[in-house]
C-alpha positions as CSV (number, residue, x, y, z in Angstrom):
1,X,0.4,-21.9,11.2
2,X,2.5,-19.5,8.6
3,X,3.1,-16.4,9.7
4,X,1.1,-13.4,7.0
5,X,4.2,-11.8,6.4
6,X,6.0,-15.3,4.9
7,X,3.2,-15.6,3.1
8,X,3.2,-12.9,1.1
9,X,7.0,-13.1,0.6
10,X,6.6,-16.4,-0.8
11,X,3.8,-14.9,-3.0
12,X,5.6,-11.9,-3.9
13,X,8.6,-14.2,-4.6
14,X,6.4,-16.1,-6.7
15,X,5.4,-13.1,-8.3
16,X,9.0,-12.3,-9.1
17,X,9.7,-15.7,-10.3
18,X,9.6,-17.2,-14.4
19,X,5.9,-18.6,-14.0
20,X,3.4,-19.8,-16.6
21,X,0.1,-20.6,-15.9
22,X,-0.6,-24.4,-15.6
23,X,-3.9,-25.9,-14.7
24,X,-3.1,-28.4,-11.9
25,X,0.2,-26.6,-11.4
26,X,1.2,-25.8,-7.8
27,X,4.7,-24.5,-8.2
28,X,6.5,-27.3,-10.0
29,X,9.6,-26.1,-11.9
30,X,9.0,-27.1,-15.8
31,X,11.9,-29.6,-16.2
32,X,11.1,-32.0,-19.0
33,X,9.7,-34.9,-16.5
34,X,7.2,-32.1,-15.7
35,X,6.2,-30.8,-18.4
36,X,5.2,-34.3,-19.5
37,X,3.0,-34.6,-16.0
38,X,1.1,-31.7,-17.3
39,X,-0.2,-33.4,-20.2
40,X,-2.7,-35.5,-17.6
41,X,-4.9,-32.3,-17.9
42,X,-7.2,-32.1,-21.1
43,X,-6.6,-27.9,-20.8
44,X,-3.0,-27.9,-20.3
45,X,-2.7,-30.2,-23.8
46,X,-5.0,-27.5,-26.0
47,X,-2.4,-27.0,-28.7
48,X,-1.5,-23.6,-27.3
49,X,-1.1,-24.2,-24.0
50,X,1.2,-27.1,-24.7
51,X,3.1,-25.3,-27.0
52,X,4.0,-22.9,-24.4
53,X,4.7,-25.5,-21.7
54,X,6.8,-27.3,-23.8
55,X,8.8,-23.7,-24.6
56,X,8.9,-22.9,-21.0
57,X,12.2,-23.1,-19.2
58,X,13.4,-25.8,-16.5
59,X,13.0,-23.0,-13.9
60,X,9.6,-21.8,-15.1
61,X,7.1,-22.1,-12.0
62,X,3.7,-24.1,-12.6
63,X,0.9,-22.5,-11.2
64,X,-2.9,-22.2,-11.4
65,X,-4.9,-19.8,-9.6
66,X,-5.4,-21.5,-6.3
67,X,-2.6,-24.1,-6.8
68,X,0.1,-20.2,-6.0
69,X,-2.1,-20.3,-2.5
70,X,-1.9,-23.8,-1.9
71,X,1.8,-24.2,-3.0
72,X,2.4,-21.3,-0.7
73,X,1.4,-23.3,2.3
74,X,2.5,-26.1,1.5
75,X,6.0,-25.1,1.9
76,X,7.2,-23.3,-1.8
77,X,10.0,-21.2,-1.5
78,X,11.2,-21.1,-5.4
79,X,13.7,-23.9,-5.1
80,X,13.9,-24.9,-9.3
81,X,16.3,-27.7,-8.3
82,X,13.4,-29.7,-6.2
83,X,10.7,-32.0,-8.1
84,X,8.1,-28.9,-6.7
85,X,9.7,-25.8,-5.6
86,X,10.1,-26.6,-2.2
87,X,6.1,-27.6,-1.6
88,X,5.6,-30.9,-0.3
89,X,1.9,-32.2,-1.5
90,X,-1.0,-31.4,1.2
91,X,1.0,-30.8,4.0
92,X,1.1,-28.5,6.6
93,X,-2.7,-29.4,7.1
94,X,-3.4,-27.4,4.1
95,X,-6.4,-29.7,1.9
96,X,-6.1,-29.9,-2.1
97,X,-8.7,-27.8,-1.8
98,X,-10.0,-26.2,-4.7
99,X,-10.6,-22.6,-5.5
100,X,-14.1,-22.6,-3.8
101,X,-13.8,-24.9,-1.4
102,X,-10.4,-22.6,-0.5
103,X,-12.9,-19.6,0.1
104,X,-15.9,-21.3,1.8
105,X,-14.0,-24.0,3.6
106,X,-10.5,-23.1,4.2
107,X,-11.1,-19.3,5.1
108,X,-13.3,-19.0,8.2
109,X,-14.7,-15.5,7.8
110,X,-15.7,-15.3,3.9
111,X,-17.6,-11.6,3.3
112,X,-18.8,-9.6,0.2
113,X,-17.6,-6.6,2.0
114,X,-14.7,-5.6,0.9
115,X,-14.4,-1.9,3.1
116,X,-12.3,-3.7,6.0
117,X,-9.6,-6.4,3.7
118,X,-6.2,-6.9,5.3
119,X,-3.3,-8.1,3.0
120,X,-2.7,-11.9,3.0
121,X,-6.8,-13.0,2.6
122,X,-7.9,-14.7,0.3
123,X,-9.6,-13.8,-2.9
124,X,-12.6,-15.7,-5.4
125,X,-14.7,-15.1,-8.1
126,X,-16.6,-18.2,-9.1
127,X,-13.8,-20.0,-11.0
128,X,-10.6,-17.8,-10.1
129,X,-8.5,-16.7,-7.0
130,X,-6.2,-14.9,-5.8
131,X,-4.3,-13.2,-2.8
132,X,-4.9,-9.4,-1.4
133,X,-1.1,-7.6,-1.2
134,X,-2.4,-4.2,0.4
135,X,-2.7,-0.8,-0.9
136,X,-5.2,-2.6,-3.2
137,X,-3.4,-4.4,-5.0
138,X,-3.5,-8.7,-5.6
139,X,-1.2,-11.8,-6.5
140,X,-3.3,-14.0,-9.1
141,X,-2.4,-17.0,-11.3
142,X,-4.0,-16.2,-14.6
143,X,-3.6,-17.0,-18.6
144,X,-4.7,-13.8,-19.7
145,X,-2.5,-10.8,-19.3
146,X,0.7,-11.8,-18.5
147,X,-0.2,-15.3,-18.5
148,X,1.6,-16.6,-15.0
149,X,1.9,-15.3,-11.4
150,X,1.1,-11.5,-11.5
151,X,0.1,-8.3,-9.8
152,X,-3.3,-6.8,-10.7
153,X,-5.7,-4.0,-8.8
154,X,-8.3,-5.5,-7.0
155,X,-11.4,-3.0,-8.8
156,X,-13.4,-3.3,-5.7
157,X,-11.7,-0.7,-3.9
158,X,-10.4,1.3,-7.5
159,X,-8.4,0.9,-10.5
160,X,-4.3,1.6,-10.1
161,X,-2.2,2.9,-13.0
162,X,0.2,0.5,-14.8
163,X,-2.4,-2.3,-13.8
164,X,-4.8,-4.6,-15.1
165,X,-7.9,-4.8,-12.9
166,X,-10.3,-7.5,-11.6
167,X,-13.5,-7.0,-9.6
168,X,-14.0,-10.1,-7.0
169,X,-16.4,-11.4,-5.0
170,X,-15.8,-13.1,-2.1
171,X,-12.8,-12.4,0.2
172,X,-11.8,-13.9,3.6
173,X,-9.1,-14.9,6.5
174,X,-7.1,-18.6,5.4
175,X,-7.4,-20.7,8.5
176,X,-3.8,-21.8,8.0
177,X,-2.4,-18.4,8.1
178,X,-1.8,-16.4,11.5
179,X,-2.6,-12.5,10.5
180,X,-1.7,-11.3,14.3
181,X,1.0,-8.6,13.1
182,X,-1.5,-7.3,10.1
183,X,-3.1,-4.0,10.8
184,X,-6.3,-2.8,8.5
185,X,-5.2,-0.3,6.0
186,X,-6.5,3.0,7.2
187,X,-9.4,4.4,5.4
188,X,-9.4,7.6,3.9
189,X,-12.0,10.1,5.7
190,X,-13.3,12.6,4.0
191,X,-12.9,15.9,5.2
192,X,-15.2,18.6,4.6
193,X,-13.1,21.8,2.5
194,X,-11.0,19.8,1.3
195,X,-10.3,18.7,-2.5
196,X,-10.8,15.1,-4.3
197,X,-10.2,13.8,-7.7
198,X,-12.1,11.9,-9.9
199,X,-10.3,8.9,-11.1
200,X,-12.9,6.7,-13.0
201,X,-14.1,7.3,-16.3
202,X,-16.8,8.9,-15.2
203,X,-18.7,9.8,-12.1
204,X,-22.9,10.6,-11.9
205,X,-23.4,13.4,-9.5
206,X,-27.1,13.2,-8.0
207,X,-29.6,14.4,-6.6
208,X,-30.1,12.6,-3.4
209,X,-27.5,10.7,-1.8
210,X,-29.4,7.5,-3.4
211,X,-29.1,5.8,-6.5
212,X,-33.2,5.5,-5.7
213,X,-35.6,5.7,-8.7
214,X,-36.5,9.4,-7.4
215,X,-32.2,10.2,-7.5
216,X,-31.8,11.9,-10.5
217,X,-28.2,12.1,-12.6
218,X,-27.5,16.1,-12.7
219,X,-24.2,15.8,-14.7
220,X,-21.3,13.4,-15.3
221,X,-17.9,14.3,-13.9
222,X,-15.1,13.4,-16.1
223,X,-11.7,11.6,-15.4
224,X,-9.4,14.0,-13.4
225,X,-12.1,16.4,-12.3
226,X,-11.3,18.8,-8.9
227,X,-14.6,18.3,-6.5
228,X,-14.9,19.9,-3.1
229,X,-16.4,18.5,0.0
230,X,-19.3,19.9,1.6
231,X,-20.2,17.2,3.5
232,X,-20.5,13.3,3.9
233,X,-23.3,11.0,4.8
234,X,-24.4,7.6,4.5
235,X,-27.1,5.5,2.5
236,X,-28.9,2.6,3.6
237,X,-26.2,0.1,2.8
238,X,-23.8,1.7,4.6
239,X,-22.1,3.6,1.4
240,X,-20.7,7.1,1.7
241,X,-21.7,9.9,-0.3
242,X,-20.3,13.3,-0.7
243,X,-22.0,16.3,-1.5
244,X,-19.9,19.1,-3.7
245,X,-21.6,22.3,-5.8
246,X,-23.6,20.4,-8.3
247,X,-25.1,17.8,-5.9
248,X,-23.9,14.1,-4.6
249,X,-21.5,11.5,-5.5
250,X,-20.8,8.2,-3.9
251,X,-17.4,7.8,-2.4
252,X,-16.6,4.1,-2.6
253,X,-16.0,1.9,-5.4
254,X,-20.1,1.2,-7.0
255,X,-20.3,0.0,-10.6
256,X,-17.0,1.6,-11.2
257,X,-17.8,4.9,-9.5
258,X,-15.2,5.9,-6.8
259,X,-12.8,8.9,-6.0
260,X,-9.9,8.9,-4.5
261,X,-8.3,11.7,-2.5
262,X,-5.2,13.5,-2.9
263,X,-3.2,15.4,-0.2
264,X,-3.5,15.1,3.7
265,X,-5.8,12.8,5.6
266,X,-6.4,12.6,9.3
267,X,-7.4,9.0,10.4
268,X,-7.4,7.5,13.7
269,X,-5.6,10.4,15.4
270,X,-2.9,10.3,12.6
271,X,-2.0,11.9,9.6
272,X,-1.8,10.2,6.1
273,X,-0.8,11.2,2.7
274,X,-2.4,10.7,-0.7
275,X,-0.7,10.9,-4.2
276,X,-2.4,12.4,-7.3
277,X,-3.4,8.8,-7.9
278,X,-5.1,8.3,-4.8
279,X,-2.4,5.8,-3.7
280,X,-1.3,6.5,0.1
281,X,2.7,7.4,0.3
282,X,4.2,5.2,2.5
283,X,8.4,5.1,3.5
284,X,8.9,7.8,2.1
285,X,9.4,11.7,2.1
286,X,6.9,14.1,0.5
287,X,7.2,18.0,0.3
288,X,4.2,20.1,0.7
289,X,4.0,24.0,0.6
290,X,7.7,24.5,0.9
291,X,8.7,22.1,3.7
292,X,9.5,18.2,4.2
293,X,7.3,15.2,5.7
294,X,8.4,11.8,6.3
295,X,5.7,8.7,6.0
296,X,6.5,5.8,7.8
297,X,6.2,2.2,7.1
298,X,1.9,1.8,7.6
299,X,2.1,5.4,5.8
300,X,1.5,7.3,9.1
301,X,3.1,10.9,9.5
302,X,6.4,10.1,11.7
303,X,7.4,13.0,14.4
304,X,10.3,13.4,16.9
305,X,13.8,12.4,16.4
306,X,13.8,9.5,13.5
307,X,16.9,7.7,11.6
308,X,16.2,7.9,8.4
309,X,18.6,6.3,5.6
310,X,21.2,6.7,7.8
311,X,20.7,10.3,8.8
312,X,18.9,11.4,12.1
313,X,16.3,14.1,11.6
314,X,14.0,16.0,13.6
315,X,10.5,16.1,12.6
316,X,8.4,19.0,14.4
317,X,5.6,17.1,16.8
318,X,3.1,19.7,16.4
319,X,2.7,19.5,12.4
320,X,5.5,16.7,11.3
321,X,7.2,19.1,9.1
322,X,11.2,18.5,9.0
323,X,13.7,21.1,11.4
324,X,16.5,22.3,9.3
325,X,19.7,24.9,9.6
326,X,18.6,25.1,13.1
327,X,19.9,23.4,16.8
328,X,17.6,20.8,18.0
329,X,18.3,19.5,21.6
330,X,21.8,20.8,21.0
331,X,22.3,19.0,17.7
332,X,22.8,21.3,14.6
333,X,20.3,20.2,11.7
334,X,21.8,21.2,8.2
335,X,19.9,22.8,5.2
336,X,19.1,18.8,4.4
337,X,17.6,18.3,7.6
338,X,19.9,15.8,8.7
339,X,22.2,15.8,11.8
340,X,25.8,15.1,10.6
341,X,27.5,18.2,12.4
342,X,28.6,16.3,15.4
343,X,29.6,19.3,18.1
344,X,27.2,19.8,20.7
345,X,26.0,23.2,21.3
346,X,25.4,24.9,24.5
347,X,24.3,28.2,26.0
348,X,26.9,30.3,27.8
349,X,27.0,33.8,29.7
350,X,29.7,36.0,31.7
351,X,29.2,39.3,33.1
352,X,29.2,40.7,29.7
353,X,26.5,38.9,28.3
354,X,25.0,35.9,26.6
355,X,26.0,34.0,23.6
356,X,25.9,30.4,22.0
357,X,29.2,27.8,21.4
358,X,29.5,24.7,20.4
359,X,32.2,22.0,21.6
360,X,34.5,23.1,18.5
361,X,34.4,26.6,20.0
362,X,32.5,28.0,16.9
363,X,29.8,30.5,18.0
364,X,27.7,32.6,15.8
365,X,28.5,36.3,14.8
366,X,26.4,39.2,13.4
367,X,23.7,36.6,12.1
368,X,20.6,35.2,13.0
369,X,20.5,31.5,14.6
370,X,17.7,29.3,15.2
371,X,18.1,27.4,18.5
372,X,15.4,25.0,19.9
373,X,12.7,26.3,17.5
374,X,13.3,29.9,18.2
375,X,15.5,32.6,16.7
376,X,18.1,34.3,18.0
377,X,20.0,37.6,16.5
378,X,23.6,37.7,17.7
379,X,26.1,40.8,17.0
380,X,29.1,41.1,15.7
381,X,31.0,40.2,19.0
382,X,28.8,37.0,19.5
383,X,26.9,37.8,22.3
384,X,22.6,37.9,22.5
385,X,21.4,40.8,20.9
């Protein structure tokens, strides 16, 4: 069984590969001996489409929509020099399955429900596939577009900048895949007081947490409009709806009615961070009233000591936010935050007084210091004022 995380690097490699989309094709460089093996297909020899075979390079990938998932697991790795990339013909006890029988045969778990999807399913819509990245965003095989292997926003759960977007309808785990090591992408919760923004076209603001005949439309909220939480609840289908001044909007993707939040989000016991767009920063630092936060890897708020680029830092426990031009467990922090001053410091006293020194014998003099999260005011002779 292949591992999720080889998947998708052999999909994202895909992605990053020369590919044009070829009915029948299942990652097959287009040498001339191939190209010819395309002709077999009445809608690979439309005058178009062979045109633009026949212009394709010998290490242009083949693919059609469920021939990148298949070819993928049967053992593609991009290799332009072999007769099909690497992929050795329904092996691996992968079927030839088609894109259907993909969903409703060869992924165990297929739902409409698309609140809980973990990167590496599956994705259909009768006639097409595809494969769910994360952060709501898919691998498909499609002639429109950029006509090849590409990345577009899966509209279910909202519409990303800079992509094109498809809505699907089916999703599920592939039986052949081993998604152990995946976590589910944390949810945003919506917290009462804080701000949200619109990121549709438009949003219907309601009367009754309902889209019921007796839920009337009060106003429509443009693109980019500020709404405040009041509170949350929940419809009969399990949908969440916030209420802000004017009345109720639904907070989930609905007939192309969503928002997305932007700023701080505490989920699970953990702290998350949004973008203007909605899109949760992830390994990465972000700055927020004046000081600096680190987001990890799954875009959880990191704390403690971390090594970071190099660099070790010291991120406070009780909020996250980054120590700096202070000593931290004896370690001197600079104005970057990072711990590149390499003399220890250390507390010392005679009969005189108290004062601080480090290994270099540098101690502080007529200033202020910040030592293990408190401030100290030394005078001019470098003892504790």
């Amino acid at each position: 069984m292949m591992k999720v995380n080889d998947f998708l690097d052999m999909v994202k490699k895909a992605v990053n590969s020369k590919t044009l989309y070829v009915m029948g094709g299942w990652g097959y460089p287009l040498t001339t001996s191939n190209k010819d093996r395309t002709q077999g297909n009445e809608y690979n020899r439309r005058t178009e489409r062979k045109k633009k075979i026949y212009a394709a390079s010998a290490d242009t990938f083949a693919f059609d929509c469920v021939g990148l998932c298949k070819a993928v697991l049967w053992g593609w790795y991009g290799n332009a020099d072999l007769k099909n990339g690497g992929a050795s013909y329904a092996s691996n006890g992968v079927p030839d399955y088609d894109a259907k029988e993909m969903m409703f045969s060869g992924c165990k778990d297929p739902t409409t429900d698309f609140s809980h999807i973990e990167a590496g399913e599956f994705l259909w819509l009768d006639g097409h596939c595809g494969i769910y990245l994360g952060d709501g965003l898919a691998a498909e095989s499609t002639p429109i577009w950029k006509d090849g292997v590409q990345i577009t926003a899966v509209a279910n759960l909202g519409s990303k900048s800079g992509y094109n977007s498809r809505k699907w309808t089916y999703h599920g785990h592939l039986r052949y895949v081993d998604y152990s090591s995946i976590k589910p992408e944390p949810k945003v919760e919506y917290i009462v007081g804080e701000e949200y923004q619109v990121i549709c076209d438009a949003l219907n603001v309601r009367t009754k947490a309902s889209t019921s005949d007796d839920s009337k439309v009060v106003t429509v909220l443009k693109k980019g409009a500020k709404v405040k939480c009041k509170s949350t609840t929940k419809d009969d289908s399990g949908n969440t709806w916030m209420r802000i001044e004017s009345g109720w909007i639904c907070c989930i993707y609905n007939n192309n009615i969503y928002v997305t939040y932007s700023g701080w989000a505490k989920i699970d016991g953990k702290w998350y961070f949004y973008d203007s767009n909605g899109n949760m920063v992830k390994s990465n630092w972000v700055k927020y009233k004046g000081d600096f936060y680190y987001l990890g890897s799954d875009g959880a708020m990191l704390t403690g000591w971390q090594t970071i680029s190099g660099h070790r830092y010291y991120l406070y426990p009780e909020d996250g936010h980054m120590a700096q031009d202070e000593w931290i467990d004896n370690l001197f922090l600079d104005m970057s935050g990072a711990q590149t001053y390499e003399h220890k410091g250390e507390w010392k006293s005679d009969k005189k007084g108290k004062w601080w020194q480090d290994t270099s014998g540098w101690y502080p003099k007529n200033r202020y210091v910040r030592i293990g999260k408190k401030n100290y005011k030394f005078k001019a002779d470098g003892y504790l004022s």
